[in-house]
C-alpha positions in Angstrom: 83.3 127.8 58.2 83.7 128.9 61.7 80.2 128.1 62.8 81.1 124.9 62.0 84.3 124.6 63.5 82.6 126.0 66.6 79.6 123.4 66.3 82.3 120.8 65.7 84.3 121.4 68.6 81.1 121.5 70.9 80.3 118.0 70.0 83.5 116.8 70.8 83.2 118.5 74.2 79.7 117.2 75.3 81.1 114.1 73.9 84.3 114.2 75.8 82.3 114.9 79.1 80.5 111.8 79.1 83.4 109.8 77.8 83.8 106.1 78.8 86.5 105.0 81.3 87.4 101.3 81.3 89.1 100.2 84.3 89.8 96.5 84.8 89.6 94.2 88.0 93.4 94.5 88.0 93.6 98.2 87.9 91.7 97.8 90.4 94.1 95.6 92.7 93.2 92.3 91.7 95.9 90.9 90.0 95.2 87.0 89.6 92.3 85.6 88.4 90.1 84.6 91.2 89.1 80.9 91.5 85.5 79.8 92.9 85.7 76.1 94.2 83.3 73.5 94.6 79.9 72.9 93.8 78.3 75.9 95.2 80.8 78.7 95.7 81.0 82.4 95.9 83.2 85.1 95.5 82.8 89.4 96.2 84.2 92.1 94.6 83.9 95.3 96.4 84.7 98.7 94.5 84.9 102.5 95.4 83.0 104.7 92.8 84.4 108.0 93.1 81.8 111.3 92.3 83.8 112.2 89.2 82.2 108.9 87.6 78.2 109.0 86.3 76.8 105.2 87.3 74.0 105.6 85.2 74.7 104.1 81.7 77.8 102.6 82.6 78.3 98.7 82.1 80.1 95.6 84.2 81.4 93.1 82.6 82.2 89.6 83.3 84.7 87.3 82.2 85.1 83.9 83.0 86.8 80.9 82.7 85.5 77.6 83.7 87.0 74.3 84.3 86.8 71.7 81.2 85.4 69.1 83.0 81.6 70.5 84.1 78.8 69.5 82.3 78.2 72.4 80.7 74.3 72.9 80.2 73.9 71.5 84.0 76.2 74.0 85.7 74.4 77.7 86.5 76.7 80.5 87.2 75.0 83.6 89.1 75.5 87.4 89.3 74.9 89.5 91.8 75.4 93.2 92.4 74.4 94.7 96.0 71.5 91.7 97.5 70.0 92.1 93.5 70.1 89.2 91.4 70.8 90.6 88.1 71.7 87.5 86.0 71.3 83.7 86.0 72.3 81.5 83.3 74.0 78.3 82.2 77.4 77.6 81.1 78.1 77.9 77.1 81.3 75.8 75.5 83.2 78.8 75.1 86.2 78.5 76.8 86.1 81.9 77.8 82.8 83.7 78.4 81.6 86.9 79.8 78.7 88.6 81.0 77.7 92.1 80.6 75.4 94.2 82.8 74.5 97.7 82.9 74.5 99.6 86.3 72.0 101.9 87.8 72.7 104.4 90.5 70.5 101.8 92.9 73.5 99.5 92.2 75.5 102.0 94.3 75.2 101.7 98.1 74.9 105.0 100.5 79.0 105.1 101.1 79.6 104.2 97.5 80.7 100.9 97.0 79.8 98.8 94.2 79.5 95.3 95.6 79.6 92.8 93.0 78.8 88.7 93.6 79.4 85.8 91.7 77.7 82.1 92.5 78.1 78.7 90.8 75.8 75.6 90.8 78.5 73.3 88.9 77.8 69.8 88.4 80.5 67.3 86.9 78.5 63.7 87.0 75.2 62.9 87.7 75.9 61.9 91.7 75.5 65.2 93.7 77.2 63.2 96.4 80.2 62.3 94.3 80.5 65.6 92.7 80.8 67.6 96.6 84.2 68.1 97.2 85.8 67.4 93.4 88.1 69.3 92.7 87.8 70.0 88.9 84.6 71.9 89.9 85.9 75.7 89.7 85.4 79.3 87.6 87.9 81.6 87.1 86.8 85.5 87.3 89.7 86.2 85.0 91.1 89.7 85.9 90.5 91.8 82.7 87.0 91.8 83.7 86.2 95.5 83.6 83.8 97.9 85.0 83.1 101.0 81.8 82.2 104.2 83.8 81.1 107.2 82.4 83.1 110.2 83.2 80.5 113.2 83.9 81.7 116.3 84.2 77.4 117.4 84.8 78.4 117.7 88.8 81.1 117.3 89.2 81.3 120.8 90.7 78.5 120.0 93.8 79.9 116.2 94.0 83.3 116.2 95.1 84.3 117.5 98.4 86.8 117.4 101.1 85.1 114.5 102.4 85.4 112.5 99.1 88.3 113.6 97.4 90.8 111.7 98.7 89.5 108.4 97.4 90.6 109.8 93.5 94.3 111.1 93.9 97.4 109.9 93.2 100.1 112.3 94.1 101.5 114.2 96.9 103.6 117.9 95.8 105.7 119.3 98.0 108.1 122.1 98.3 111.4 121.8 96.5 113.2 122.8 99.8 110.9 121.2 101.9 110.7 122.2 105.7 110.1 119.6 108.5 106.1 120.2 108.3 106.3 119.8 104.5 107.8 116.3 105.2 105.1 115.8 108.0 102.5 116.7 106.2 103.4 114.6 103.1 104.0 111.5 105.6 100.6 112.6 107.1 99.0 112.7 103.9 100.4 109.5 101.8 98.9 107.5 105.1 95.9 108.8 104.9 95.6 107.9 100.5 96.9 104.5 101.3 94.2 104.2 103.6 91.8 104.7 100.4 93.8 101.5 99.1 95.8 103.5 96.6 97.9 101.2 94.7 100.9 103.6 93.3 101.1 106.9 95.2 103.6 109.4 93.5 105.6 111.9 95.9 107.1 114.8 93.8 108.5 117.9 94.4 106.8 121.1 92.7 109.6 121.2 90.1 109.6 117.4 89.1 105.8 117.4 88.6 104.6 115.4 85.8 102.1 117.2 83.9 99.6 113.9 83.8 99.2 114.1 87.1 96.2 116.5 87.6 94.7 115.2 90.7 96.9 115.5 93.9 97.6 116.7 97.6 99.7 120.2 97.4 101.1 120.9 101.2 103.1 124.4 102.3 102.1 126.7 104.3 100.8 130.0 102.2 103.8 132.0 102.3 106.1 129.3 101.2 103.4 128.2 98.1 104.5 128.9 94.4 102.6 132.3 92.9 100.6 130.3 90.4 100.0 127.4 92.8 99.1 130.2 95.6 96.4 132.0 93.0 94.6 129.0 93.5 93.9 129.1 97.0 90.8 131.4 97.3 89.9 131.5 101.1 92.9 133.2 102.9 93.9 131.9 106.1 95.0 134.1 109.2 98.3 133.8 111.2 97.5 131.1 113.4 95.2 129.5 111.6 95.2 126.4 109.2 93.4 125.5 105.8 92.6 122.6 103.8 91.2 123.9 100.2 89.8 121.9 97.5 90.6 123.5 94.2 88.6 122.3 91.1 88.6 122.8 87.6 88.5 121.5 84.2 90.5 120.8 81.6 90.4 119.5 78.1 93.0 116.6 77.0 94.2 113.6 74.9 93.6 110.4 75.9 94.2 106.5 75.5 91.2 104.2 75.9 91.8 100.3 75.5 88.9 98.1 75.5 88.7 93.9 74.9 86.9 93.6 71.8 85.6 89.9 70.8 87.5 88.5 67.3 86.5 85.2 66.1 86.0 83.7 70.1 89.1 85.6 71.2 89.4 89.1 73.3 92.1 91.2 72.4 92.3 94.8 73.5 91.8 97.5 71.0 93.1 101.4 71.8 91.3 104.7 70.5 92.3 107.9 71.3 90.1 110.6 72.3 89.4 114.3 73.6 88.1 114.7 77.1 87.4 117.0 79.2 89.0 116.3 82.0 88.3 117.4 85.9 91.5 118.7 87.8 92.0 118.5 91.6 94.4 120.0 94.0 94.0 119.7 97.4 95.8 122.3 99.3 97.0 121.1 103.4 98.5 125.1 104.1 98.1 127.4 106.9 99.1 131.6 107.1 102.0 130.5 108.8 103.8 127.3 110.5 101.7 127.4 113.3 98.6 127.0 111.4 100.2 124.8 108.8 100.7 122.1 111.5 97.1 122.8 112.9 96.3 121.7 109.3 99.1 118.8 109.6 97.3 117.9 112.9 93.7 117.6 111.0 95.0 115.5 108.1 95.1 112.9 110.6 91.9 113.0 112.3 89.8 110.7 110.2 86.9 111.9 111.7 87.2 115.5 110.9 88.1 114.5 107.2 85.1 111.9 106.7 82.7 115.1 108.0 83.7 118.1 105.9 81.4 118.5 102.6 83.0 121.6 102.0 85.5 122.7 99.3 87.4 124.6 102.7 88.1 123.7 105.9 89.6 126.7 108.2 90.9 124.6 111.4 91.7 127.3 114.3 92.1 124.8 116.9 92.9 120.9 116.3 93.1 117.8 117.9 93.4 114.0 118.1 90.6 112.9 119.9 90.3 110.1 117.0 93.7 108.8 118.9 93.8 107.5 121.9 96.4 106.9 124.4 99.8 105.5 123.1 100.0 102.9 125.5 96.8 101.7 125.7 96.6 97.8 126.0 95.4 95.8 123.2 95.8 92.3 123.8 92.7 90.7 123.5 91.1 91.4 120.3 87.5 90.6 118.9 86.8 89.2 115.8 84.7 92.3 115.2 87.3 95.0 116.0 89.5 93.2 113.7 86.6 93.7 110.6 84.9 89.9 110.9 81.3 89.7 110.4 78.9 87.6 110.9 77.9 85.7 107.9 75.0 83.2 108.1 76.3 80.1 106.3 74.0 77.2 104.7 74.7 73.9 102.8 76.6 71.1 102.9 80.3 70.3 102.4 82.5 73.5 103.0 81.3 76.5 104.7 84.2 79.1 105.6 84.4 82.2 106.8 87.5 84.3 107.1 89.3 87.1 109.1 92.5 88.8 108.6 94.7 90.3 111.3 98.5 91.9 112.1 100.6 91.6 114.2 100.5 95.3 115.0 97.1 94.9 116.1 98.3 94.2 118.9 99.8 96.5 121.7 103.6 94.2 121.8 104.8 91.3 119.3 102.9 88.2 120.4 104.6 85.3 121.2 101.7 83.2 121.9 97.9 84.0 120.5 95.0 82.0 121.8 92.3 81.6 118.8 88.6 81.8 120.6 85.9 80.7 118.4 82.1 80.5 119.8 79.4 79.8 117.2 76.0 78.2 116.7 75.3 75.5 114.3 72.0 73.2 113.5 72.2 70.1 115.1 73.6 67.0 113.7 70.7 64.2 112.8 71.4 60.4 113.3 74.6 59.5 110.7 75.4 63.1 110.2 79.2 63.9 110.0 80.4 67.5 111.1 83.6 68.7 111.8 84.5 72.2 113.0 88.5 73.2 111.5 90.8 76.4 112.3 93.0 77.1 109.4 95.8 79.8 109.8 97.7 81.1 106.8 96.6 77.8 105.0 97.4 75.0 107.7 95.4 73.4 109.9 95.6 73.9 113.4 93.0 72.1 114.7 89.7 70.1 114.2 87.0 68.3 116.5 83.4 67.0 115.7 80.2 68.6 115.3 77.5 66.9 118.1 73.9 67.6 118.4 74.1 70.3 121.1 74.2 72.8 117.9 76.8 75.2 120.2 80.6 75.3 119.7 82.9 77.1 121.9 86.7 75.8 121.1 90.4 77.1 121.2 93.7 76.7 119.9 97.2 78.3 121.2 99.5 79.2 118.4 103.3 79.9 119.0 105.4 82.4 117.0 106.6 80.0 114.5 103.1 79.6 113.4 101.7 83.1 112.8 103.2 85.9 110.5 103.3 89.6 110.4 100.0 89.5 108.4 97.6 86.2 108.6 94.2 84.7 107.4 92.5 83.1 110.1 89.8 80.6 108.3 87.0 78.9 110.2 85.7 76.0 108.3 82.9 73.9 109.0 82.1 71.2 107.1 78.7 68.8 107.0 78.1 65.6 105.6 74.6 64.6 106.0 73.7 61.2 106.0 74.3 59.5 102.7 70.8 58.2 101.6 69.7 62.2 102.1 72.6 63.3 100.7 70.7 64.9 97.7 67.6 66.5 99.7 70.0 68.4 102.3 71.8 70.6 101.2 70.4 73.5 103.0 70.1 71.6 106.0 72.4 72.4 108.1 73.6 76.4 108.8 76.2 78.0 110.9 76.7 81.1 112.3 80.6 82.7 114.3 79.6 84.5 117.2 81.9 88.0 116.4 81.6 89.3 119.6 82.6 86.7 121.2 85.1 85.2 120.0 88.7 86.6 120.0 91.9 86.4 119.6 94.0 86.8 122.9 98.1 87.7 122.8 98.8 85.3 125.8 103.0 86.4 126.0 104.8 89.8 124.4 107.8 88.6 122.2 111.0 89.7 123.9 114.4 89.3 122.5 117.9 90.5 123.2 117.9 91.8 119.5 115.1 93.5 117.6 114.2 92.2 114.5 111.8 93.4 111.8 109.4 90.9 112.6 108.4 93.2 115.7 108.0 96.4 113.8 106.0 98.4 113.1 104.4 97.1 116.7 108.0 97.6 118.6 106.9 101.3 118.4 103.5 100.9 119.9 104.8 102.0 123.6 106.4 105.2 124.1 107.0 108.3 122.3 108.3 108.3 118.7 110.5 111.0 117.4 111.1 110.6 112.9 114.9 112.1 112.1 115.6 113.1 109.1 119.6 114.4 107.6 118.6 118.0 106.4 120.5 117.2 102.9 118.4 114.3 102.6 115.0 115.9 103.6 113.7 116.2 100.0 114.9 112.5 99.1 113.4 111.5 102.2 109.2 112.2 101.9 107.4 109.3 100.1 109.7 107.1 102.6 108.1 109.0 105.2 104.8 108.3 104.4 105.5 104.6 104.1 106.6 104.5 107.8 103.8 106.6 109.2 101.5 104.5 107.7 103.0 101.3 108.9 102.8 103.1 112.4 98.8 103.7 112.1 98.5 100.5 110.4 96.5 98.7 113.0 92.9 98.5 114.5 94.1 101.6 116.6 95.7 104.3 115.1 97.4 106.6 117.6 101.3 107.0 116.7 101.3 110.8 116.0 105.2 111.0 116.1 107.2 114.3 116.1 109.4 114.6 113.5 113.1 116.5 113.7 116.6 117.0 111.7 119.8 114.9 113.2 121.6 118.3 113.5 119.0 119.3 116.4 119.2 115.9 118.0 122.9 116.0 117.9 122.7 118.9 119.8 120.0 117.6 122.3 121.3 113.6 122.9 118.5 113.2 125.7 115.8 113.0 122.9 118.0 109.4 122.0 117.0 108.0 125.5 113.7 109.3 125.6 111.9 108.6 123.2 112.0 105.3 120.4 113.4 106.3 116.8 113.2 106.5 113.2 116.0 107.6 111.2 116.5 108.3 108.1 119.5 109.7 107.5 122.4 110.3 104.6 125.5 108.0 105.1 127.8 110.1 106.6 125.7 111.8 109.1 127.5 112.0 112.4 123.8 111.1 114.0 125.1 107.8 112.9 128.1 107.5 115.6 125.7 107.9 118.4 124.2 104.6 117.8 127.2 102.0 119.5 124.5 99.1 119.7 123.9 99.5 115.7 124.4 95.8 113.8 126.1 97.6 110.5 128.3 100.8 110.7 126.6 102.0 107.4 128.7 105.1 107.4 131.6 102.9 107.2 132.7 100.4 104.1 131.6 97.1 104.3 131.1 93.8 103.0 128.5 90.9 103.6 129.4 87.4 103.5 127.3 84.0 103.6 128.7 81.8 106.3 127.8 78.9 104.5 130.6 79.3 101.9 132.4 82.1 102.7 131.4 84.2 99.4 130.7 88.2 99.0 126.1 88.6 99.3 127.1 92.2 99.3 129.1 95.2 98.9 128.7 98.5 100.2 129.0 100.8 97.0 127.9 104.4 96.3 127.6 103.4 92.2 124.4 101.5 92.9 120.8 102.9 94.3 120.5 100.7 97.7 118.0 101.4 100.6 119.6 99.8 103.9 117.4 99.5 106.9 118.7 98.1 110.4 116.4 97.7 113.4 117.8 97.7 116.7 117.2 98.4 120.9 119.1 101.9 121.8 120.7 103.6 124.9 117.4 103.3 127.3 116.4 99.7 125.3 114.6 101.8 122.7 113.2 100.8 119.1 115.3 102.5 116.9 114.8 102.4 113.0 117.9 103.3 111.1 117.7 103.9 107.2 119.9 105.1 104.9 120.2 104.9 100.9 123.3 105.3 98.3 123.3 105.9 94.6 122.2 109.0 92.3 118.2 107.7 93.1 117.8 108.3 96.8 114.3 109.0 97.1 113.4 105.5 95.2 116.4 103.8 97.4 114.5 105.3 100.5 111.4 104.5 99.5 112.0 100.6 98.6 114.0 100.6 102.2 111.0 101.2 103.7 108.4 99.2 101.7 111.1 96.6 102.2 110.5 96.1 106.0 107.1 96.5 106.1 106.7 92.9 103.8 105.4 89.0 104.8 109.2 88.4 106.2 110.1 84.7 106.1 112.4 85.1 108.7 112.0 85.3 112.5 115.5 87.0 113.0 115.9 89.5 110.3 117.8 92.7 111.9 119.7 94.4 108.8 117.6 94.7 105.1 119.3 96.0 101.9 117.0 96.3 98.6 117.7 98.3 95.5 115.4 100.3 93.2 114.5 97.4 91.2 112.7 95.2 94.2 115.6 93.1 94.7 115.6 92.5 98.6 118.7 91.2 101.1 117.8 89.9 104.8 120.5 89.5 106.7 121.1 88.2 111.2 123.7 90.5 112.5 125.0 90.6 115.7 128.7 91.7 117.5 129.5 87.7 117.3 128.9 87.6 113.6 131.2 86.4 111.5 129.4 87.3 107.6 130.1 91.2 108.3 133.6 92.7 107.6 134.8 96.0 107.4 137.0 96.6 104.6 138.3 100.4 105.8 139.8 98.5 109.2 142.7 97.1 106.9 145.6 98.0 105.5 146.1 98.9 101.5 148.1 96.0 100.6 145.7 93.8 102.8 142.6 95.2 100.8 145.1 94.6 97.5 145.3 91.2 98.4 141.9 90.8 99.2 140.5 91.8 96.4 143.3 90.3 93.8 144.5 87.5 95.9 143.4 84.5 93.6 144.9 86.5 90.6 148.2 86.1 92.2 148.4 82.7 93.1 146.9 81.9 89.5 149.9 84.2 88.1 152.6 82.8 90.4 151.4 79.1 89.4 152.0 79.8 85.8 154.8 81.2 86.4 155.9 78.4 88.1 154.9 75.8 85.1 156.7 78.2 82.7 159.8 77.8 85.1 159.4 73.9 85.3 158.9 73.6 81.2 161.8 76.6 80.6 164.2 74.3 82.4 162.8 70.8 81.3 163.7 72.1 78.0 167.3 73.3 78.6 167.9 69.9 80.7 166.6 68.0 77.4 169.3 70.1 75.2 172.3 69.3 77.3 171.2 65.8 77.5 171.1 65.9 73.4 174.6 67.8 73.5 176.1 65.0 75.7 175.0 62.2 73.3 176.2 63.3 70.4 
């Protein structure tokens, strides 16, 4: 009976290993359904395949909606993965329909991306012409389309490394008393995951770790690590001297898998449960002492020195930046290359787009004006050709001039701060009609190709104001020196919002804000570092760090209340029951960026945390100086400024002037009935004596 117990239990095992993983296109960030217009129209899909996950024997699949008004058997839909063509059919009736493929480890390229394609051929009538720029002529990828991986445990061992890890984890640990390099090397370390395009990154202390998480960055330096969390660690380092140590292992657990399973013409996802075996990662930042630890700190953010090491250890006795480069080096003129554009060759008639996406904080200052340079080649236009040439920004048109035979373009535009935004999609659209009697034999005629090295964008003015804003950050702290201040009592509440802010810092085509970071109590005690350097603060509410900032819009250490001057009503009250992250942004003593947040409530981490996710959004406001948001995404922009009249302070007044604040329209509403009792209590005595008299 044993045996076959044992027997039993290996199968499961081996099974387990090679267990399937389903992860959809929206686990995978892609939330909508993505739309391909027009005739002839593409769409990518680029994924990371991290070592833990065997590609051989694992499936894509497809699903896809397209619009009710093709013609079904004439319209072609196309699937590529990498340059291979893998599938080519014709649209069914099905309302939904999907595609299934299975993947090779050739399907993989050299950095491990899984680049996935999809082209239409649509057709709606039986004119080519007619059907061109229709706009009933789309597919939807919808976004349960999934990719089933297998999880192999076979190498895991030899395949993951320092160099690779960081693309699979989900969590940063830190000390539950954690020191000022705990906090920088968790800030240090959730930039350097969001980097990997991490959707949810968890920040926990040791004690509040959930026991799903199995795969995460553990930072303390060796002496300060927990005994069972220190066994792990089996290179030692020296006093001076830093480590970084990949720990691996395997584990068997219970798990969920849900899968869409086809039921009469409908999907509809189906759960199992099973036992895998399943691998565990902890990667250690530590050092034999602080010294090393921040040598360690100091690696974590050299990108280079991360990308090279194949090792499960990295001992770093001397570190640098040299990936950084100077602070105040100019950036105002920027390629379409530096910014990620590429040169695509474009063919065809109609539409032909290409677009690049850029920050503000590309640049070296907020730009107030940004000359768009585009320089391209094109095929020359025959006799009763018609081309145009269009720049779109964030989804408006900006400009647009006509295509000749010359075949070069070389045009401009100059946009003004009202018409770019923190992040924008710059789209360059060319668009060819050919002559309408060929109409049906061109349409690969005509080709186009953006010169990326040539063209550029170009910050003509910096944006300078009297009053910061959060339009201007992160890119406010671009010049100078940065110093982060934390409250000590808040320290621990205070990491994941941390990382956030160093990673808006870095955040750009030129990462090179390496700021120090320091408690309120030390810079109390040294008020020079306020006019030296710019700052971040993050800091409890009645931290006395708070009175050195005069020039600060709210006086968050105080009680307050928001009004909107439109009709005089409460936006918001300062209260201590509720979770709230409150950010302010504001020029110092020297006319330095200074970053103030604070958070109330029993959750501060999360109130911290959305504070500074908060700030870092698509603002629709030019003016924005003072941001409240709660744990549950609500957000509050508001203008302050000393001649504002929507901010009051309720601890400037008296008691019974707060009393009749608070309960004046109770009063008058009790004194008015008051009054109609009077009126009606005499009416009806005057009415008695009236009676009395007549009889």
């Amino acid at each position: 009976m044993k045996r076959f117990f044992t027997f039993l239990a290996l199968i499961v095992l081996s099974t387990a290993s090679f267990a399937q993983s389903i992860i959809s296109f929206k686990a995978m960030g892609h939330n909508d359904d993505e739309p391909i217009f027009g005739m002839s129209g593409a769409t990518s899909f680029y994924f990371k395949i991290t070592p833990q996950y065997e590609i051989n024997g694992s499936k894509l699949v497809i699903f896809f909606e397209p619009s009710q008004a093709l013609i079904r058997d004439r319209s072609y839909i196309n699937l590529f993965v990498g340059t291979k063509p893998v599938y080519s059919g014709r649209l069914t009736k099905d309302s939904i329909q999907h595609i299934t493929i299975a993947l090779t480890k050739a399907d993989v390229s050299s950095d491990n991306f899984l680049k996935i394609q999809v082209k239409t051929l649509l057709t709606i009538t039986d004119d080519q012409c007619r059907d061109l720029d229709n706009p009933a002529m789309w597919v939807k990828i919808k976004n349960y389309s999934y990719l089933s991986l297998i999880k192999s445990n076979k190498n895991f061992f030899n395949n993951i490394n320092i160099s690779n890890c960081f693309d699979s984890k989900t969590a940063i640990v830190y000390n539950s008393n954690p020191s000022l390099h705990d906090l920088k090397a968790v800030a240090w370390a959730y930039a350097r995951l969001k980097k990997t395009q991490t959707r949810n990154i968890g920040v926990f202390e040791i004690s509040k770790l959930p026991d799903s998480v199995r795969n995460y960055i553990m930072v303390g330096s060796m002496p300060t690590l927990r005994d069972d969390k220190r066994a792990l660690v089996k290179v030692t380092p020296q006093t001076n001297q830093g480590l970084l140590y990949l720990h691996k292992a395997v584990t068997t657990v219970t798990d969920t898998i849900t899968r869409m399973v086809e039921n009469h013409g409908r999907f509809t996802p189906v759960k199992s449960v099973s036992l895998e075996a399943v691998p565990t990662e902890i990667l250690f930042v530590t050092g034999g002492d602080d010294a090393g630890y921040e040598k360690s700190i100091t690696a974590l953010g050299n990108m280079n020195v991360l990308n090279s090491t194949f090792g499960d250890y990295l001992l770093v006795n001397k570190a640098q930046n040299t990936f950084f480069k100077t602070i105040d080096e100019n950036r105002s003129k920027l390629s379409l290359k530096q910014i990620g554009g590429v040169s695509d060759f474009l063919s065809g008639i109609g539409s032909l787009k290409s677009a690049f996406n850029f920050k503000n904080s590309d640049f070296s200052f907020t730009p107030k004006e940004v000359e768009i340079r585009i320089v391209a080649n094109y095929s020359s236009l025959n006799p009763g050709d018609r081309g145009f040439f269009n720049i779109y920004l964030n989804g408006l048109l900006l400009s647009s001039e006509k295509l000749d035979a010359s075949g070069k373009l070389n045009t401009s535009v100059t946009i003004n701060r009202y018409q770019h935004h923190k992040y924008n999609t710059l789209e360059a659209e060319f668009r060819f009609y050919p002559n309408s009697g060929n109409c049906k034999n061109s349409f690969t005629n005509f080709f186009s190709e953006i010169d990326v090295d040539k063209s550029y964008l170009e910050s003509k003015n910096p944006f300078i104001t009297s009053d910061l804003s959060f339009y201007q950050y992160p890119e406010a702290f671009n010049s100078g020196t940065t110093r982060v201040v934390v409250s000590k009592p808040y320290a621990k509440y205070a990491a994941g919002a941390m990382g956030e802010i160093i990673y808006e810092l870095n955040n750009n085509i030129n990462a090179n804000n390496f700021p120090e970071f320091m408690y309120s109590d030390d810079v109390l005690a040294n008020p020079s570092e306020l006019k030296k350097n710019n700052i971040i603060a993050l800091l409890a509410k009645d931290d006395k760090l708070l009175n050195e900032f005069p020039d600060a819009p709210v006086k968050f250490n105080r009680n307050f209340r928001l009004y909107n001057t439109d009709n005089n009503t409460v936006v918001y009250s300062l209260s201590d029951t509720t979770s709230n992250g409150l950010a302010q942004i504001f020029y110092g003593r020297s006319n330095n960026a200074t970053l103030v947040l604070t958070a109330t409530g029993k959750h501060l981490s999360e109130a911290f945390l959305a504070a500074s996710k908060s700030i870092t959004e698509q603002l629709s406001t030019l003016s924005s100086n003072v941001c409240i948001s709660d744990v549950n995404n609500n957000k509050y922009l508001f203008n302050i400024n000393k001649s504002s009249e929507n901010l009051e302070y309720i601890d400037t007044k008296s008691a019974l002037t707060r009393f009749w604040d608070s309960y004046n329209l109770y009063i008058l509403l009790g004194i008015l009935v008051l009054i109609l009792l009077s009126f009606l209590y005499i009416r009806s005595k005057v009415q008695k004596s009236q009676e009395l008299f007549n009889d």
